[in-house]
C-alpha positions in Angstrom: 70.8 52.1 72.0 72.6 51.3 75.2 76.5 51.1 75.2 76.5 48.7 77.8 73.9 46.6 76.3 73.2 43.5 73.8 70.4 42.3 72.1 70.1 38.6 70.5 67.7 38.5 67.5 65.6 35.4 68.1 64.2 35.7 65.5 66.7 36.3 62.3 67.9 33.1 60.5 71.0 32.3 58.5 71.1 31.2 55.0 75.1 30.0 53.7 75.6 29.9 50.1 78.8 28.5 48.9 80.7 27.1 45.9 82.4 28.0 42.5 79.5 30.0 41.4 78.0 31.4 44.5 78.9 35.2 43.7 78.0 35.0 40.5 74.8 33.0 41.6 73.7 35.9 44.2 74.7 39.0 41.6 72.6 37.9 38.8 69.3 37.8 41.1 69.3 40.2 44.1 69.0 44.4 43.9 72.8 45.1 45.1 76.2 44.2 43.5 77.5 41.3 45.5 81.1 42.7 44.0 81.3 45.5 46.9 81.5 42.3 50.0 84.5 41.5 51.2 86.0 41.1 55.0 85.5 44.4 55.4 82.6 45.5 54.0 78.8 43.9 53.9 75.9 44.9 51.9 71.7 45.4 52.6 69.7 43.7 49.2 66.5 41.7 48.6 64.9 39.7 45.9 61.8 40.8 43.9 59.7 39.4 41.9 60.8 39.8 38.1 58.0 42.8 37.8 60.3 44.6 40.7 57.9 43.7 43.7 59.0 42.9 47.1 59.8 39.3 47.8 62.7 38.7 50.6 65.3 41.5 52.4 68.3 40.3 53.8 71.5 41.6 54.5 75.0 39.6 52.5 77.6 39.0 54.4 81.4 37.4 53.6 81.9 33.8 55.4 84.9 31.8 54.7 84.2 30.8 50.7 80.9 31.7 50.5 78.1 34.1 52.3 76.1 34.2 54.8 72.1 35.7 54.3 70.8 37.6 57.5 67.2 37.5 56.9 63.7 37.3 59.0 63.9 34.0 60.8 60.1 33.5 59.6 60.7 33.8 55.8 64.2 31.2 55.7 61.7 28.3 54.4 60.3 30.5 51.7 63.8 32.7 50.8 65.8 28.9 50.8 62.8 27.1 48.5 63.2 30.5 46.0 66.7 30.2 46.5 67.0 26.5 45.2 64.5 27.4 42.3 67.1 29.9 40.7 70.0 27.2 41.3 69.1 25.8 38.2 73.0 24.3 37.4 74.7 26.7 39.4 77.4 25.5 41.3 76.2 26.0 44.7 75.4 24.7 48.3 72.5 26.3 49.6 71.9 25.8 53.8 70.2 26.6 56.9 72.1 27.4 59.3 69.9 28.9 61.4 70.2 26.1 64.1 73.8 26.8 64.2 74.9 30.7 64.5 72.7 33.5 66.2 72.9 37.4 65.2 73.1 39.9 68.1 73.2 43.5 67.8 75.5 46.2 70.1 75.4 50.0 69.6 77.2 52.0 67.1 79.6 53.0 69.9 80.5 49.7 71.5 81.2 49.0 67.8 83.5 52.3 67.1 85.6 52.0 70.2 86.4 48.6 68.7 89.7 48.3 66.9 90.2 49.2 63.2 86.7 50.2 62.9 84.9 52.6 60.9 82.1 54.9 60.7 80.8 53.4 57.4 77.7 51.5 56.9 78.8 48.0 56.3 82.1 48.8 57.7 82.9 45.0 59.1 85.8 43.5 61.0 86.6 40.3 63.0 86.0 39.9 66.6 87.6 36.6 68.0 87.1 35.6 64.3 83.8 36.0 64.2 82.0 38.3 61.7 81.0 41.9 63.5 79.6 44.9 61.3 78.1 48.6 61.5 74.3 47.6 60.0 74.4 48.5 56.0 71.0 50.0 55.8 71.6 52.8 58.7 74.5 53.8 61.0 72.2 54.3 63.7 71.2 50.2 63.9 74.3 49.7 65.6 76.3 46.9 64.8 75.3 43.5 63.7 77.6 40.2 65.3 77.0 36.5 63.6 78.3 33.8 65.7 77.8 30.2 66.4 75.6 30.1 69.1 77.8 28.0 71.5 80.0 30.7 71.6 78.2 33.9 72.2 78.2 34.0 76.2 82.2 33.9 76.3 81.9 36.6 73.5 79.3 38.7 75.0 81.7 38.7 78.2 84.6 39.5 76.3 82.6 42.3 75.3 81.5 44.0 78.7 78.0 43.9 77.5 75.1 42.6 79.0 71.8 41.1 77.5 68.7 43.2 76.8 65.6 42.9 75.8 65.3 43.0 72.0 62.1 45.1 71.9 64.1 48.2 72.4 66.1 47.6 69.6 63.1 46.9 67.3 61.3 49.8 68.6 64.4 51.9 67.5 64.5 50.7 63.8 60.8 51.3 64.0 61.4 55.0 64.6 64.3 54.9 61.5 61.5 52.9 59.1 62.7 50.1 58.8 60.9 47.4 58.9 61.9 43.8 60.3 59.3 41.9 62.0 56.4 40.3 59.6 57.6 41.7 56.6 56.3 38.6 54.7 53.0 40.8 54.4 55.1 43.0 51.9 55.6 40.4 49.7 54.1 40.9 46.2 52.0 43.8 47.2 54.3 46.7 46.7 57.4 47.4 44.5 61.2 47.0 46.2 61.9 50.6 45.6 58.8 51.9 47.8 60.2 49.7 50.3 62.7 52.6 50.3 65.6 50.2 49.5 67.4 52.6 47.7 67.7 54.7 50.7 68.7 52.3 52.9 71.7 51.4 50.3 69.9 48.3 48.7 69.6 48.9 45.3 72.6 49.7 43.0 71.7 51.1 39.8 74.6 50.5 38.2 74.8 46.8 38.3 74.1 44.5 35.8 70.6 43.4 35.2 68.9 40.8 38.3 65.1 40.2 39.4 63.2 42.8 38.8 65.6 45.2 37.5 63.7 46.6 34.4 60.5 48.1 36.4 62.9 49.0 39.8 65.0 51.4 36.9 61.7 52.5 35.1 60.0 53.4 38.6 64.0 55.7 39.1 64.9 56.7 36.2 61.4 58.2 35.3 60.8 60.0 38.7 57.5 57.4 39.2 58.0 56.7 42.5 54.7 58.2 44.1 54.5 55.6 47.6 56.5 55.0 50.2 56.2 52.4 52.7 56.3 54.6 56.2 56.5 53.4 60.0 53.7 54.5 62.2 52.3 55.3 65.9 49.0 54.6 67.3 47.5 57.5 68.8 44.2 55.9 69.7 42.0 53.2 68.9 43.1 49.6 67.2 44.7 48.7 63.6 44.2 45.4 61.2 46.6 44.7 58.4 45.0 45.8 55.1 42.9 48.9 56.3 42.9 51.6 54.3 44.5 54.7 55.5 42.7 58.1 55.3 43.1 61.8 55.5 40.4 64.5 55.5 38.3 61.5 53.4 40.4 61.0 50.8 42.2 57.5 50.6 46.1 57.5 50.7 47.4 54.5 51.4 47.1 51.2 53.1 48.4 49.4 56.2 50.2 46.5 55.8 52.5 45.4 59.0 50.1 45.6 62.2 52.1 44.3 64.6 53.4 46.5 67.6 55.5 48.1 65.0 53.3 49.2 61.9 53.9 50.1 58.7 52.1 51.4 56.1 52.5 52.2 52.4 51.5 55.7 51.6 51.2 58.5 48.9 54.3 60.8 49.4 53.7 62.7 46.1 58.0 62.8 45.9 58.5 63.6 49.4 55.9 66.2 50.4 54.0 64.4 52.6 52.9 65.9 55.5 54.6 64.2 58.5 52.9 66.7 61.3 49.6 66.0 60.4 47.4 62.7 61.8 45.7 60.3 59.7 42.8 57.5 60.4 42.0 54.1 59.8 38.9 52.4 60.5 39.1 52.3 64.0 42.2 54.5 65.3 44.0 57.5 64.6 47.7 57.5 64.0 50.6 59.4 62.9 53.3 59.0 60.9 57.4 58.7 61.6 59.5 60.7 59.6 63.1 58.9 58.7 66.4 60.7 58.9 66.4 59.4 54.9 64.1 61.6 53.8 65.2 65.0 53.3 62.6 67.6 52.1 
């Protein structure tokens, strides 16, 4: 990522939950404890399905009284209709705000040579009093700024930076596996912790119970988990989203993102997989990234 540069996600949306009971609201249903945000720290989490499969990802972030959900511009509809179903008589304001404030994303450096910053996923300061922090999932994201839209030129000059194109950020977290364009084909087809949340500081395991929290500690605590979902290359030939993945004949897994940055979820048998060697779909031949997160 370029220290000179800036990239404006388009395509992210903004979620604001606020009132009495909007920590309390937000720790009994997502993966992480809400307790650990506060001005100076923000955390990755997501919302499952009460059997433990992926639903939404989004990343929780302080904001005056209340908190602010970072999450796929595509999926706000969906995550603010779920959102409103758990309300139930929970003191709460649920909004989109997505209209309003834009995130943007600067590198890891540009964020360090900052003042009063740390190294720390989730490390999160002010910057002209406006919410900047190092991504929670992976240091190498860079850092993440949410701003009212109106005043991100004057911000981005205060900066020095100049605007890029996003696709070279998105192609990085490609590389790192994460996965942040059309993840609504995840939804209810495989299980949070294959999403490799817990890597990528999502799931606390010593919180309190929330959606999806008995099968997410079975799948841990009994050593279960036996697929990861894993970003790939295209070495030849053209993908479709549901094609099964194969090697040497035998079925191991199954795309699921196709887009210019694919995904798929595949056997790892607890972390032996063979990164070095190439795998085939119907039509193509690809190969597997492997993350800095896994570490056999």
């Amino acid at each position: 990522m370029n220290l000179n540069e800036i990239y404006t996600l388009e395509d992210r949306g903004l979620i604001f939950i606020n009132g009495v009971d909007a920590k309390k609201f937000l720790q009994n249903i997502v993966s992480n404890d809400v307790e650990k945000i506060t001005d100076n720290s923000t955390i990755f989490s997501s919302l499952l399905t009460p059997q433990g499969k992926y639903l939404f990802d989004f990343i929780i972030i302080k904001h005056k009284n209340g908190f602010f959900l970072d999450c796929e511009k595509s999926q706000v509809f969906d995550l603010f209709r779920k959102l409103n179903i758990y309300k139930l008589r929970s003191k709460v304001e649920i909004l989109d705000l997505s209209n309003e404030f834009v995130v943007a994303v600067l590198s890891r450096d540009k964020f360090l040579s900052l003042k009063n910053t740390q190294d720390i996923e989730g490390n999160t300061i002010k910057f002209r009093e406006d919410t900047l922090f190092l991504d929670p999932r992976n240091k190498k994201l860079g850092a993440r700024l949410v701003i009212n839209l109106e005043k991100l030129y004057l911000s981005i000059k205060k900066l020095n930076l100049k605007p890029a194109e996003p696709k070279k950020y998105y192609s990085l977290s490609h590389k790192l596996g994460i996965p942040q364009i059309e993840c609504k084909n995840l939804k209810d087809k495989i299980f949070g912790i294959e999403c490799n949340f817990e890597e990528l500081n999502g799931i606390d395991f010593k919180k309190g119970c929330y959606v999806g929290q008995e099968n997410t500690a079975r799948i841990k605590l009994k050593n279960k988990l036996s697929k990861r979902l894993l970003a790939f290359e295209v070495l030849k030939g053209s993908i479709s989203a549901n094609e099964d993945i194969f090697f040497e004949n035998n079925k191991l897994g199954k795309i699921l993102i196709s887009n210019a940055f694919p995904f798929g979820i595949i056997k790892t048998e607890n972390n032996t997989f063979d990164f070095s060697k190439t795998y085939n779909c119907k039509k193509a031949e690809i190969k597997f990234f492997k993350p800095d997160w896994i570490k056999n």
